[in-house]
N, C-alpha and C positions, 0 to 999 in steps of 0.2 A: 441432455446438455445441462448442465449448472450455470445457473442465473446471478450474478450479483448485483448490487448495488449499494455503491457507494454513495459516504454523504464524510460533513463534516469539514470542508472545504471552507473556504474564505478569505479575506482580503486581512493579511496583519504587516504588522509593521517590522522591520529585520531587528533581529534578539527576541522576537515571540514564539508562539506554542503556537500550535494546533494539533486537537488527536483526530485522526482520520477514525471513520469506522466500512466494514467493508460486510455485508449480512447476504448471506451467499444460501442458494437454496439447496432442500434437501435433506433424508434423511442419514447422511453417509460423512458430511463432514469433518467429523472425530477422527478419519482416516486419509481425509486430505492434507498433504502440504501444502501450504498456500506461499502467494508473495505478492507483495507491492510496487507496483514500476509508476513511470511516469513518463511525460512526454511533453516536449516543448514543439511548439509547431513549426513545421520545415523540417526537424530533427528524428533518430528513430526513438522509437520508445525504448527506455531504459528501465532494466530491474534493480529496483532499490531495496528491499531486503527480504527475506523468504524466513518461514519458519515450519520445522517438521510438526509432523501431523498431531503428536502429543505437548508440543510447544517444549523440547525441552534441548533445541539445538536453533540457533538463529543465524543467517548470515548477513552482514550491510557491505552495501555498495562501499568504496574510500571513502567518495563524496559524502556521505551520511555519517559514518562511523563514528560512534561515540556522540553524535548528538538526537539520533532517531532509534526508538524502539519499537519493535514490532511485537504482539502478541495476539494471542487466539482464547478465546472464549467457546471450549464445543458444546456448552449448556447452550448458548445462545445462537449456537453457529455463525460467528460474528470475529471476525477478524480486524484487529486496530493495529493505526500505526500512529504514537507519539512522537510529535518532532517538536523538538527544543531547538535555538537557537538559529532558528530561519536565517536562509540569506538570500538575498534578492535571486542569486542562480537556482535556487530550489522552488522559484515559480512555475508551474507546470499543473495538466490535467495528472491527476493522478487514478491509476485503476489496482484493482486485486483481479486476482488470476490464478490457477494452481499451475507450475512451473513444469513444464515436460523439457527436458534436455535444455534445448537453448530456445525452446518456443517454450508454448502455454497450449493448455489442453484443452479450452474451452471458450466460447467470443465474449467477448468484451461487452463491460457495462456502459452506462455510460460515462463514467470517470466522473471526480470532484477535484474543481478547480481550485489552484491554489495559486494563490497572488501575495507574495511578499516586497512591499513597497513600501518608503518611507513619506 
């Protein structure tokens, strides 16, 4: 099983940043696709944007597009996701995961929280 853990969460204000980072175990990650979902509670979890294994193809949810970028580091085996322009709906636990069809391939970390409030 592949291990992550996520960090980089926090409490900011709407129109801020935050970069997520997601450091995932193993010596094989250069060959994973990864992605980043999220999940508000009551709600199901949603994938917010994936990227192939060499980083060189990315997908975003609507809700994200154009303000959230996602990318991979396989020196550090370490997957990020920058989001600019926070809005209060984009508060959520956030996780990494490598993406199998319309599941994911491996259990979940613990997620970093992410609290956009004015």
């Amino acid at each position: 099983q592949v291990q992550f853990v996520e960090s980089g969460g926090g409490l900011v204000q709407p129109g801020g940043s935050l970069r997520l980072a997601c450091a995932v175990s193993g010596s094989l990650f250069r060959f994973y696709h990864m992605g980043w979902y999220r999940q508000v509670p009551g709600k199901q979890r949603e994938l917010v944007a994936t990227i192939t294994s060499g980083g060189g193809s990315t997908n975003y949810a609507d809700s994200v597009k154009g303000r959230f970028t996602i990318s991979k580091n396989n020196a550090k085996n370490t997957v990020y996701l920058q989001m600019n322009s926070l809005k209060v709906e984009d508060t959520a636990v956030y996780y990494c995961n490598r993406p199998n069809g319309d599941g994911t391939r491996d259990s979940w970390g613990q997620g970093t929280q992410v609290t956009v409030a004015g």
